[in-house]
C-alpha positions as CSV (number, residue, x, y, z in Angstrom):
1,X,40.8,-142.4,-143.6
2,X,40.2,-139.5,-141.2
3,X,41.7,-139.8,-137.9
4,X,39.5,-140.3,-134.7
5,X,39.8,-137.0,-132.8
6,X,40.7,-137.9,-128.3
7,X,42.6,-136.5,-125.7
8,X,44.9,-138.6,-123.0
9,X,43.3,-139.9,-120.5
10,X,42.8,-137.9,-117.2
11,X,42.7,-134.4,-119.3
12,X,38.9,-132.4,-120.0
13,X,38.1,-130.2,-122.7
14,X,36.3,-127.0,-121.3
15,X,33.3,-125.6,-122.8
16,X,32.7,-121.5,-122.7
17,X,30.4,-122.1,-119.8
18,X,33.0,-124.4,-118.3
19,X,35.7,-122.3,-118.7
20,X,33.2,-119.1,-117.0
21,X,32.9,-121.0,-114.0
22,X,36.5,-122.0,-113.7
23,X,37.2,-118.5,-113.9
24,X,34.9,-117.4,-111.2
25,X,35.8,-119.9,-108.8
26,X,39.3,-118.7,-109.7
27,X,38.3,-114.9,-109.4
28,X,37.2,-115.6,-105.9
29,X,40.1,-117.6,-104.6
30,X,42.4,-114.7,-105.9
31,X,40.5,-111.8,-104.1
32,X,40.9,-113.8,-100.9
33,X,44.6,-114.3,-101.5
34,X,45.3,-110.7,-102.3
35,X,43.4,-109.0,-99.8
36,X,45.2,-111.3,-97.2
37,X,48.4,-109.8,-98.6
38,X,49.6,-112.6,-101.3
39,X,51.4,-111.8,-104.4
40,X,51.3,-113.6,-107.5
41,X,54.0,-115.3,-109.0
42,X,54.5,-118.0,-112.1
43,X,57.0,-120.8,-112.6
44,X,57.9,-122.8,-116.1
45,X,55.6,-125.9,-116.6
46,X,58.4,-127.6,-116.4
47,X,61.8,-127.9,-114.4
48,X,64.9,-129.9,-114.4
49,X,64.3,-134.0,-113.1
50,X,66.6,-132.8,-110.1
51,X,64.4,-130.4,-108.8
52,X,61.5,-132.6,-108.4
53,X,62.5,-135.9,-108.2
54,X,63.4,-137.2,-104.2
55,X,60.8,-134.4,-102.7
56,X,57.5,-136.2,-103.1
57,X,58.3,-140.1,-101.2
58,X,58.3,-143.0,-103.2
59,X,54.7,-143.1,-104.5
60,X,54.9,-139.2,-105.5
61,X,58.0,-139.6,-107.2
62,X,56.3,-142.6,-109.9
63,X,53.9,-139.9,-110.5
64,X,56.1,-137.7,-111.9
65,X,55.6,-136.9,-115.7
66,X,58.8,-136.7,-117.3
67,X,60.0,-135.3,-120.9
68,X,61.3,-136.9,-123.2
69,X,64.5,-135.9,-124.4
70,X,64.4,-134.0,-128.2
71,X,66.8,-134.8,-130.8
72,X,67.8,-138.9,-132.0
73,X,68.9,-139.4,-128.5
74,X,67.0,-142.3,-128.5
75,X,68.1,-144.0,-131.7
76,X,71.4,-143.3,-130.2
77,X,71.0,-144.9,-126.9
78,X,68.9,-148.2,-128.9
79,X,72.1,-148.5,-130.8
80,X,74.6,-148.1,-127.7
81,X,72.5,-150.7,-125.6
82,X,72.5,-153.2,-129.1
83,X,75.7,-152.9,-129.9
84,X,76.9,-153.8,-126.2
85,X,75.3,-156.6,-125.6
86,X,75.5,-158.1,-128.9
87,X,79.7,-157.2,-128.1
88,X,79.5,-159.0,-125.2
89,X,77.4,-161.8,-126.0
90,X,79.5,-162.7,-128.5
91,X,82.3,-162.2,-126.7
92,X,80.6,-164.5,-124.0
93,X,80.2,-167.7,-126.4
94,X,83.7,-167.3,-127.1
95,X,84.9,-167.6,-123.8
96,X,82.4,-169.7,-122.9
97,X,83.6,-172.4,-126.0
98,X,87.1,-171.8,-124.5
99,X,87.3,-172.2,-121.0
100,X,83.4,-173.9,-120.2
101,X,81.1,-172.0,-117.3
102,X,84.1,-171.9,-115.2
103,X,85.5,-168.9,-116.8
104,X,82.7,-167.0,-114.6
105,X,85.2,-167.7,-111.3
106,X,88.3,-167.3,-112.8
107,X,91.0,-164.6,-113.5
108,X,90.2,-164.3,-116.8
109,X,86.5,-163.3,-115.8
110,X,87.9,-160.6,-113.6
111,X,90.0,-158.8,-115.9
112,X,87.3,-159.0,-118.0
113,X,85.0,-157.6,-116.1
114,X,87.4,-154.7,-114.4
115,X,89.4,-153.9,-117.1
116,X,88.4,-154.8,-120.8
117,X,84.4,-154.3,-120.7
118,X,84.7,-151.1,-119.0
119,X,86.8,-149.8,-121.9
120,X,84.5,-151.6,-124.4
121,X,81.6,-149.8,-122.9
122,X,83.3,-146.4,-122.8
123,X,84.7,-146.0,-126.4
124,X,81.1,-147.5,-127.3
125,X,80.0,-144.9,-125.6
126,X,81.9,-142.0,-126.8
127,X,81.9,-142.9,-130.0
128,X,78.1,-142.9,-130.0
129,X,77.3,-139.8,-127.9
130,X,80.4,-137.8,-128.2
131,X,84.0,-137.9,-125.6
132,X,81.9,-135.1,-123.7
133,X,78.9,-137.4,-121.7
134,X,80.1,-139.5,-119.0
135,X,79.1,-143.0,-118.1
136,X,80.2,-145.0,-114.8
137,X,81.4,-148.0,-117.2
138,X,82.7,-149.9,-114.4
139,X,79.0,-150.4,-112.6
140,X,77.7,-150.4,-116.2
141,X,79.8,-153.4,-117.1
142,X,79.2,-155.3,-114.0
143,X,75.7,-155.2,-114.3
144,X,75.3,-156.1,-117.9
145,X,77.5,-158.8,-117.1
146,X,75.2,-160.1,-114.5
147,X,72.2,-160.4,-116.9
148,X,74.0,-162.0,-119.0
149,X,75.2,-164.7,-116.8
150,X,72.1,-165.0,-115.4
151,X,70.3,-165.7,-119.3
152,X,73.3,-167.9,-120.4
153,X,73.1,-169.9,-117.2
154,X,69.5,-171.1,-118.0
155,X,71.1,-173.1,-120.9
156,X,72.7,-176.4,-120.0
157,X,75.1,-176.5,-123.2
158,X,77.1,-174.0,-125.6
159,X,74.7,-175.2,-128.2
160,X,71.5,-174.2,-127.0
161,X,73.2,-171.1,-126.4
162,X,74.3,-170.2,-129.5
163,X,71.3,-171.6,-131.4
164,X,68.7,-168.6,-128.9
165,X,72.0,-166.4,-129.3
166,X,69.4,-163.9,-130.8
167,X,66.2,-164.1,-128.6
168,X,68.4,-164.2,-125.9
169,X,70.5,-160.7,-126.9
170,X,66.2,-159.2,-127.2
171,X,65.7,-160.6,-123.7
172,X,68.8,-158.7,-122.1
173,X,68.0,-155.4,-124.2
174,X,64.5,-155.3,-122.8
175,X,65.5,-156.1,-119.3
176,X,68.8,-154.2,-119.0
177,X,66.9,-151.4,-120.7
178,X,63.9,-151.2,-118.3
179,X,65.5,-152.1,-115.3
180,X,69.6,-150.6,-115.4
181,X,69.2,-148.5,-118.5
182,X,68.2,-145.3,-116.5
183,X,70.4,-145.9,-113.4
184,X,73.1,-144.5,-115.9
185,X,72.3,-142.5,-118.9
186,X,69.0,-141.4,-117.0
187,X,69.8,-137.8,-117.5
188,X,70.3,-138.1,-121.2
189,X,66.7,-140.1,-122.0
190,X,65.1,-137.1,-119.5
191,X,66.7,-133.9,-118.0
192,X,63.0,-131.9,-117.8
193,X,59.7,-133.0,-115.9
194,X,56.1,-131.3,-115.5
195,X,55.8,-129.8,-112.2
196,X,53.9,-132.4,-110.0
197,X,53.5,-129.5,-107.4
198,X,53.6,-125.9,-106.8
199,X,55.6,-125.9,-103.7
200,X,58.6,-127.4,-104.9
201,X,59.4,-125.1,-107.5
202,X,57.9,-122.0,-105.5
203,X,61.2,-123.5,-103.2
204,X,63.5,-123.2,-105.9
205,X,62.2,-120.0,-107.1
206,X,63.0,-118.6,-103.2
207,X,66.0,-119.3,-103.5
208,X,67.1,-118.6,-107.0
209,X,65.1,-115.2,-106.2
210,X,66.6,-114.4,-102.7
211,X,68.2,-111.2,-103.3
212,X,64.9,-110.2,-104.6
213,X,62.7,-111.1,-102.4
214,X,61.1,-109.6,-98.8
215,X,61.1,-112.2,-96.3
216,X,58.6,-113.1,-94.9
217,X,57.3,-113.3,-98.7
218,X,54.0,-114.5,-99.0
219,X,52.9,-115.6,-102.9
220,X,49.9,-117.0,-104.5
221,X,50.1,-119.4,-107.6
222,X,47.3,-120.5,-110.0
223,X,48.9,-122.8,-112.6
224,X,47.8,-126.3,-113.8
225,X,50.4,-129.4,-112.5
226,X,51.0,-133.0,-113.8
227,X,50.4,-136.7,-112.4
228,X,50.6,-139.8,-114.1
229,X,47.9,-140.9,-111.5
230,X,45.0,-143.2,-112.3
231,X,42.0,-141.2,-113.5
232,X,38.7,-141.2,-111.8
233,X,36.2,-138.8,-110.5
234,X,37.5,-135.8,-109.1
235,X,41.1,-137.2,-109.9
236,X,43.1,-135.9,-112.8
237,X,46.5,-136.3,-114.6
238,X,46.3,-132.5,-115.4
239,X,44.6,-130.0,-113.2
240,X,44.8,-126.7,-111.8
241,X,46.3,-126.1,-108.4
242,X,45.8,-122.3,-106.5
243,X,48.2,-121.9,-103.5
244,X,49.3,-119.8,-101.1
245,X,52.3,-119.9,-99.1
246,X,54.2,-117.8,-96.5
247,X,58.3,-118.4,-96.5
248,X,60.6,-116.8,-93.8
249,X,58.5,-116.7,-90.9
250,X,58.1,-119.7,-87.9
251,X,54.7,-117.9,-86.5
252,X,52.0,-119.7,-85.8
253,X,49.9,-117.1,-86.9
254,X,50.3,-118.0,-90.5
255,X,48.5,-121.2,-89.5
256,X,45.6,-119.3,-87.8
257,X,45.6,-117.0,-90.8
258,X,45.2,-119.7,-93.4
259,X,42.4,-121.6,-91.8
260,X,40.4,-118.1,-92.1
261,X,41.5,-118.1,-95.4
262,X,39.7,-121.7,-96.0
263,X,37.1,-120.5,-94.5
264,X,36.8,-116.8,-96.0
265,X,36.6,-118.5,-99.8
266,X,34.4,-121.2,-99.3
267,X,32.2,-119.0,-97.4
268,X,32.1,-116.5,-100.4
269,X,32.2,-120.0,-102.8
270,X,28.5,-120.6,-101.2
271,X,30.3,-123.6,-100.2
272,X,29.2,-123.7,-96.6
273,X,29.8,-127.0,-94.5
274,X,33.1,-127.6,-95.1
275,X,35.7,-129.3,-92.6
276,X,39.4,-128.4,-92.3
277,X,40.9,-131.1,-91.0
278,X,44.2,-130.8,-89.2
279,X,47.1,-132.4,-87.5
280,X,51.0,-131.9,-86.5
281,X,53.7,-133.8,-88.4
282,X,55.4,-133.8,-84.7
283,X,52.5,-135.4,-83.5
284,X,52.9,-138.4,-85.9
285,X,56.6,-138.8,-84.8
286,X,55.6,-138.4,-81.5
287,X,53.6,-141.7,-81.7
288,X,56.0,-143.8,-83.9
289,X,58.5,-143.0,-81.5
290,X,56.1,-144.1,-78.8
291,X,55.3,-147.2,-80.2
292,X,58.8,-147.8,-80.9
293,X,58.6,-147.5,-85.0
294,X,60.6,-144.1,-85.1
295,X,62.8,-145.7,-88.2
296,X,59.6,-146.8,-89.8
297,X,57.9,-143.1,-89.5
298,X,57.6,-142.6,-93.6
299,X,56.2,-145.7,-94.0
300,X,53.8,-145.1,-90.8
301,X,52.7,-141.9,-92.0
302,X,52.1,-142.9,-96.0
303,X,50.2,-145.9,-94.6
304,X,47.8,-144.1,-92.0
305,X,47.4,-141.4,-94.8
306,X,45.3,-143.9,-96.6
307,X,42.7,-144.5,-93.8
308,X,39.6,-143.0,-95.9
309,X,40.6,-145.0,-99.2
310,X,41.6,-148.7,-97.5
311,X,40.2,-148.4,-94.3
312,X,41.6,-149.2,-91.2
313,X,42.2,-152.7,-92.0
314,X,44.0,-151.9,-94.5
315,X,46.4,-149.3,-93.2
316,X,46.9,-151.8,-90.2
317,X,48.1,-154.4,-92.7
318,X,50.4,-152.1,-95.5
319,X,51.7,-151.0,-92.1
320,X,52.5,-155.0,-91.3
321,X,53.6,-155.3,-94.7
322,X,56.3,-152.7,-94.0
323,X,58.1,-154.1,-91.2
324,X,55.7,-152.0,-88.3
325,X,55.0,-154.9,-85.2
326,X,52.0,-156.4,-83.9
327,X,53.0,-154.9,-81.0
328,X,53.1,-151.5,-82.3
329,X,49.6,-151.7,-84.2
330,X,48.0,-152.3,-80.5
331,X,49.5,-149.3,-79.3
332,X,48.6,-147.0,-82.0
333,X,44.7,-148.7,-82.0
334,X,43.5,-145.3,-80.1
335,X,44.4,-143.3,-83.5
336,X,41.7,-145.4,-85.4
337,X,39.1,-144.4,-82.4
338,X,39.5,-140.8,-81.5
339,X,36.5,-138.8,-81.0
340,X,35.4,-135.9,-78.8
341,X,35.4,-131.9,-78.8
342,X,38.9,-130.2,-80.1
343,X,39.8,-129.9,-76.4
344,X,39.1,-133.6,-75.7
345,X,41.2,-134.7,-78.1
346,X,43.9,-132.5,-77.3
347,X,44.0,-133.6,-74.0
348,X,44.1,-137.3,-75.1
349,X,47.0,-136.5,-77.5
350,X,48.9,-134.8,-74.6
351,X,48.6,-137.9,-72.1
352,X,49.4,-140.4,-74.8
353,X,53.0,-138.5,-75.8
354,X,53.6,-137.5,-72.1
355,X,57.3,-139.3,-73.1
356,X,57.8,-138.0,-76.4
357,X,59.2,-134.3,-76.7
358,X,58.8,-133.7,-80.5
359,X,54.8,-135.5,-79.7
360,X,54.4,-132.7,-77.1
361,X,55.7,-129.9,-79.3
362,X,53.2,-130.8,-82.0
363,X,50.6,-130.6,-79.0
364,X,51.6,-127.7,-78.1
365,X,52.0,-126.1,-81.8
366,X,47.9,-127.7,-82.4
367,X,46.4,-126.4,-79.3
368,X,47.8,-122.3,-80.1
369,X,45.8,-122.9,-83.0
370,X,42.5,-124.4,-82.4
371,X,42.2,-122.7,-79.4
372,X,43.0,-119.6,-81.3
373,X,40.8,-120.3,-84.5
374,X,37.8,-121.0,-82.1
375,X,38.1,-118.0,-80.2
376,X,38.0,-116.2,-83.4
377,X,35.6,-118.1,-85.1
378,X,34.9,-119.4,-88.4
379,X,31.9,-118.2,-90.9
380,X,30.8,-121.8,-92.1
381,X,33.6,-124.2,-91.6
382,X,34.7,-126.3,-88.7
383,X,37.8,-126.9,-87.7
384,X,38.6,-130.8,-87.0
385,X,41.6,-132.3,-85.2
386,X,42.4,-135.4,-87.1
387,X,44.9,-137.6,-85.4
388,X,45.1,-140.1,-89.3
389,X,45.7,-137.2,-91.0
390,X,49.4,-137.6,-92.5
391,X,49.6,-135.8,-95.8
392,X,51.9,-137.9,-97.6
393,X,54.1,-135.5,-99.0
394,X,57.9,-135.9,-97.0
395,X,58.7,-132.0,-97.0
396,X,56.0,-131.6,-94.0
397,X,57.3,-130.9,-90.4
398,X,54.8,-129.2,-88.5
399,X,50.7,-128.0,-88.8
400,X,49.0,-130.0,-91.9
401,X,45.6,-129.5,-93.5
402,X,43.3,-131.0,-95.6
403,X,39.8,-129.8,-96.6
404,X,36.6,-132.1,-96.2
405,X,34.0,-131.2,-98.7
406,X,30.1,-130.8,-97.1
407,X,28.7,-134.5,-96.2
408,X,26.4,-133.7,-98.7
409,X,29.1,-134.1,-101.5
410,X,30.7,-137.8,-101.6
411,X,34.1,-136.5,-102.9
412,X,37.6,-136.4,-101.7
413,X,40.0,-133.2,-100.4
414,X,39.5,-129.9,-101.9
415,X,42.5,-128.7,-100.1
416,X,45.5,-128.9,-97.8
417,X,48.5,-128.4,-97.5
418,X,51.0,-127.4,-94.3
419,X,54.4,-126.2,-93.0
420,X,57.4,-126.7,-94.5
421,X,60.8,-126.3,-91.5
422,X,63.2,-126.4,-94.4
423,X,62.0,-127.0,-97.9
424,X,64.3,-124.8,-99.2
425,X,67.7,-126.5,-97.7
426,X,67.1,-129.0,-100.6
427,X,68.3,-125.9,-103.3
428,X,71.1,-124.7,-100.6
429,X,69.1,-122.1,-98.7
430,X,69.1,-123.1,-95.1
431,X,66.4,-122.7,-92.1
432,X,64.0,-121.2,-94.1
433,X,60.6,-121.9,-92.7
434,X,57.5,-121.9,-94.9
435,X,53.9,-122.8,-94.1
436,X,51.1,-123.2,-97.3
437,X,48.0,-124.1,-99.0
438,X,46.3,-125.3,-101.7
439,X,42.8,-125.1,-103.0
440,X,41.8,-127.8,-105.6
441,X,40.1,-126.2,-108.1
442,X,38.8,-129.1,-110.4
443,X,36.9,-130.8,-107.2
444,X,35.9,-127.6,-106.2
445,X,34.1,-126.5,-109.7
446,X,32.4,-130.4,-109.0
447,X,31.3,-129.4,-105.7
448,X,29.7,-126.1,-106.6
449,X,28.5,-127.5,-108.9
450,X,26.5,-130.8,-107.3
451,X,25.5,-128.3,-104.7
452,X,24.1,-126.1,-107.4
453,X,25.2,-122.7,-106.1
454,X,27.0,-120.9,-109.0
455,X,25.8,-117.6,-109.5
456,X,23.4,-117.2,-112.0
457,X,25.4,-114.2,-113.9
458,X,28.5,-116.3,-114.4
459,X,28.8,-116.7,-118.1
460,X,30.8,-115.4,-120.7
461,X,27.8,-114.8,-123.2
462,X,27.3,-112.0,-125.5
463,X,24.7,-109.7,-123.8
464,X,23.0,-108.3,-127.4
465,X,23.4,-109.2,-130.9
466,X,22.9,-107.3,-133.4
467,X,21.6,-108.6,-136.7
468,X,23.2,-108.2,-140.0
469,X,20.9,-106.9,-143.2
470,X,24.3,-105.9,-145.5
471,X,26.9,-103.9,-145.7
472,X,26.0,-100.9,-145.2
473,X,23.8,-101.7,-142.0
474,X,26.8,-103.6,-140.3
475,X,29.3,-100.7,-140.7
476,X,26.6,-98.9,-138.7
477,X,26.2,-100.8,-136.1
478,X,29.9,-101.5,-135.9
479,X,30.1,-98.0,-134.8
480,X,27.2,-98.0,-132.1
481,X,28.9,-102.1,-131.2
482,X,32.0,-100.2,-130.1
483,X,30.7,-97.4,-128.3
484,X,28.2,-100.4,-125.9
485,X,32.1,-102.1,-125.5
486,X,34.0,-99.1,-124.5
487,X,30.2,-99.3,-121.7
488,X,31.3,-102.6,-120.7
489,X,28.4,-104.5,-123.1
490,X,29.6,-107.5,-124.3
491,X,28.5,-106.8,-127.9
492,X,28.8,-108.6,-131.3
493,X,27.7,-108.5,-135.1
494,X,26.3,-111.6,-136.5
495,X,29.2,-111.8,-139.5
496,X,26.8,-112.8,-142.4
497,X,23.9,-111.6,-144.1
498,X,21.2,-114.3,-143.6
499,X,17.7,-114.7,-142.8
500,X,16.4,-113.3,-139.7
501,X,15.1,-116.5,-138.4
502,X,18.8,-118.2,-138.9
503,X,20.5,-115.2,-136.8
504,X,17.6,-114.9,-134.1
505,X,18.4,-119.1,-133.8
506,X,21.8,-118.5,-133.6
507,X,21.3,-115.9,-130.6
508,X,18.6,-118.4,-128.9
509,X,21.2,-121.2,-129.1
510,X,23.9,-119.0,-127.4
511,X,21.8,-117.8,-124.8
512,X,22.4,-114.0,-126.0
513,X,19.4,-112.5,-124.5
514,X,18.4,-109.3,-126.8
515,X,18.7,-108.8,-130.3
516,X,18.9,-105.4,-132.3
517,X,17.3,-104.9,-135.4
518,X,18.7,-101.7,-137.3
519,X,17.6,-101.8,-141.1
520,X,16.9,-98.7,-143.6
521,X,14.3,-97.1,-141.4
522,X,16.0,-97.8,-138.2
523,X,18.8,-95.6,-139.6
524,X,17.4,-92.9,-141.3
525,X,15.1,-92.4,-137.6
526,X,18.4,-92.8,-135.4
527,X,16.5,-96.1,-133.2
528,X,17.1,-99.2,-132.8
529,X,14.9,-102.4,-132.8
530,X,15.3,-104.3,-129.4
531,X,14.1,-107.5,-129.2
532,X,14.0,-109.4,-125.4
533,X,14.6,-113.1,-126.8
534,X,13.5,-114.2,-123.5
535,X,10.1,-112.8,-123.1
536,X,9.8,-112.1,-126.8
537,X,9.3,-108.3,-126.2
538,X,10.1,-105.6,-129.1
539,X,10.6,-101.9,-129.0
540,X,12.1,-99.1,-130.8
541,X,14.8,-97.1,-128.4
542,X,17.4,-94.6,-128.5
543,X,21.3,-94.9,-128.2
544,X,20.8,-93.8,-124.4
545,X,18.0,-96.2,-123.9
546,X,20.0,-98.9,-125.7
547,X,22.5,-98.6,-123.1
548,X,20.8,-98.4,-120.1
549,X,19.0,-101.4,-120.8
550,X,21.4,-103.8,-121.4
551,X,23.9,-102.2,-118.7
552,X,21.4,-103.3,-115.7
């Protein structure tokens, strides 16, 4: 039986004319990056666990796809975990015959448990995986022998034990595999993960690249990332992510600059409408340390970062959820109601963190750059200070963004992003400030395309076709087919000899908009038939008029 063709859930297949309009939205975004001085660079699809995992919070770090190790490590670490805890578990009834539940308290238990099961565990080990991998047998030992104890201690007698010996040595497996398994051989199940991000491996490749590199270095990256995030509109497990990022400079001017970026490419996108939405890291810990939560600020900030998918009842009770006071909810209640001009609202900001220095900073940081970007001006974006905005990411310290598309469009961010103090401290290189941003293609592509502005030229069809009548005819117009490429005329041969009415279909069906006849006569006059497929239109014309045409 044939196999039903799919794909994993959260990836697309791309049609030519999907993949034409990917690649314009893509040509666009990269003029804009290079002509504001960004240089391309590409990272592997995938890096070690280290560098990723620990950069993202909590909730990023889940979403991390990681690799499977290759090889039968597997098989091998199935047959470790069996043969342990069928070891021990025998080992357990025997004791347990001998000396009663007691033995758990007793000195017997805790040479056991220090001394006898670690060296179980590490020639089990070893002799499995080879003397070179390590394992921390002594935590290892301890808590395999608390799952054990806590499944044997569930039967009231050594009978009932024995007798379930076997669904009780599944039970621990599963468990102690799920839940501990990891915590020590980890690295050998996965050493590799997809990239999550581009800014976390564009930090590693700083400082792996140091020598190399021209501070302040700004790059650009187009390269698809990984998420094992729920799929839904506009939300993908793999997707395309184009960013831009400055390292080596603390100048607010970066900041400036990349708000007229946003607005430069949507504003050549057709896009017109959209909000950039943006907010201070330092403003954020300004308030938690106002309303006395400074030791709760990652859970403040992952909480309030939800606002537009919960709602404000529902940040206020995640936020109770996480150990943040009644008391403190009342005093942060102005966040949830903030509205006026960018000046307003800076002015509100400044009196409500009057006794917070790092709040003031961020004040401070936000009011060089609005003011800044609004004596400037913008083509056909606004800029909007948004006090909820939190960007859930932990690596953020200063100016974030986010991207609003046009009310028009009910869809999430198509961008953000935000400065970095010290990104790259994580890899060893120290006080190394960075400031980025990101443009999310996929929703992008499903904004254009609900507000119906693509250009009209973007495809990737053939312009002519020429129609095939033998041999002889197609080595003919091979010749004249190279000459209209070597123009720029996206030209091609229909590859079989067939009747005209199957090769002017296939043209019709791939939108190619002229045909050209060339049989005997054609040849022996030195013409070619043209035929508009459009209007229907047919005429006889030279090489010269051949090109001109279909170069308009």
């Amino acid at each position: 039986m044939a196999q039903k063709p799919s794909i994993p859930k959260g990836t697309r297949d791309f049609s030519p004319i999907e993949v034409a309009k990917r690649q314009y939205i893509i040509s666009v975004i990269k003029k804009h990056f290079e002509r504001n001085g960004f240089q391309p660079i590409e990272t592997p699809s995938f890096e070690n666990s280290e560098t990723l995992m620990g950069k993202y919070g909590e909730e990023g770090d889940r979403l991390i796809f990681k690799i499977l190790n290759s090889g039968d490590f597997l098989e091998k670490y199935n047959k470790f975990l069996i043969e342990i805890i069928l070891d021990i578990l025998s080992s357990h009834i025997s004791n347990l015959k001998e000396n009663g539940f007691e033995f758990y308290l007793g000195e017997k238990y805790n040479y056991f448990i220090n001394e006898n099961l670690p060296k179980i565990i590490k020639e089990r080990f070893n002799k499995i995986f080879g003397s070179e991998n390590k394992i921390n047998e002594i935590q290892f030992s301890k808590d395999l022998w608390f799952y054990l104890k806590n499944y044997t201690d569930t039967y009231s007698n050594i009978e009932d034990l024995e007798k379930n010996e076997k669904s009780v040595g599944v039970s621990i497996f599963g468990e102690f595999y799920y839940k501990l398994g990891t915590k020590y051989v980890g690295n050998y199940i996965s050493e590799k993960a997809l990239r999550y991000d581009l800014t976390v491996p564009f930090a590693r490749f700083v400082v792996q690249h140091q020598n190399e590199l021209e501070f302040p270095f700004k790059r650009y990256q187009i390269q698809p990332v990984w998420r094992a995030d729920r799929p839904q509109k506009g939300r993908f497990r793999e997707f395309y992510q184009c960013d831009a990022d400055v390292v080596g400079s603390t100048s607010l001017w970066q900041e400036v600059e990349l708000v007229q970026l946003y607005d430069a490419v949507f504003s050549d996108l057709k896009v017109e409408g959209v909000t950039i939405k943006i907010n201070n890291r330092k403003i954020l810990s300004g308030i938690a340390e106002v309303i006395g939560a400074s030791d709760k600020l990652i859970d403040f900030t992952v909480a309030l970062d939800k606002l537009d998918k919960i709602g404000e009842d529902g940040v206020k009770a995640e936020m109770l959820a996480k150990g943040i006071s009644e008391e403190a909810l009342f005093e942060v209640q102005p966040l949830f109601n903030f509205n006026g001009s960018l000046t307003e609202k800076l002015n509100q900001l400044r009196e409500l963190l009057a006794s917070s220095v790092e709040g003031t900073k961020g004040v401070d940081e936000l009011t060089f750059i609005c003011e800044t970007v609004e004596e400037l001006g913008l083509k056909s974006a606004t800029l909007n200070l948004d006090v909820t905005l939190a960007r859930g990411l932990n690596y953020y310290t200063g100016a974030i963004f986010e991207v609003a598309a046009p009310e028009t469009v009910k869809l999430g961010s198509i961008g953000g992003g935000g400065r970095y103090d010290d990104l790259t401290g994580i890899f060893g290189l120290k006080n190394m400030s960075g400031v980025g941003i990101s443009f999310g293609l996929d929703r992008i592509y499903l904004v254009i395309e609900e507000l119906n502005v693509f250009p009209e030229t973007v495809s990737n069809v053939t312009d002519v076709l020429f129609l095939n009548f033998g041999d002889n005819e197609a080595k003919y117009c091979l010749k004249v087919i190279r000459e209209l490429r070597e123009a720029g005329v996206n030209a091609e041969l229909y590859p079989d000899k067939a009747k005209m009415a199957k090769q002017f279909q296939f043209a019709e069906k791939k939108g190619i908009k002229y045909a050209v006849i060339v049989g005997e006569t054609e040849m022996q006059q030195n013409i070619f038939g043209l035929k508009n497929l459009i209007s229907g239109e047919q005429q006889n014309v030279t090489l010269q008029e051949l090109k001109q045409t279909l170069l308009k």
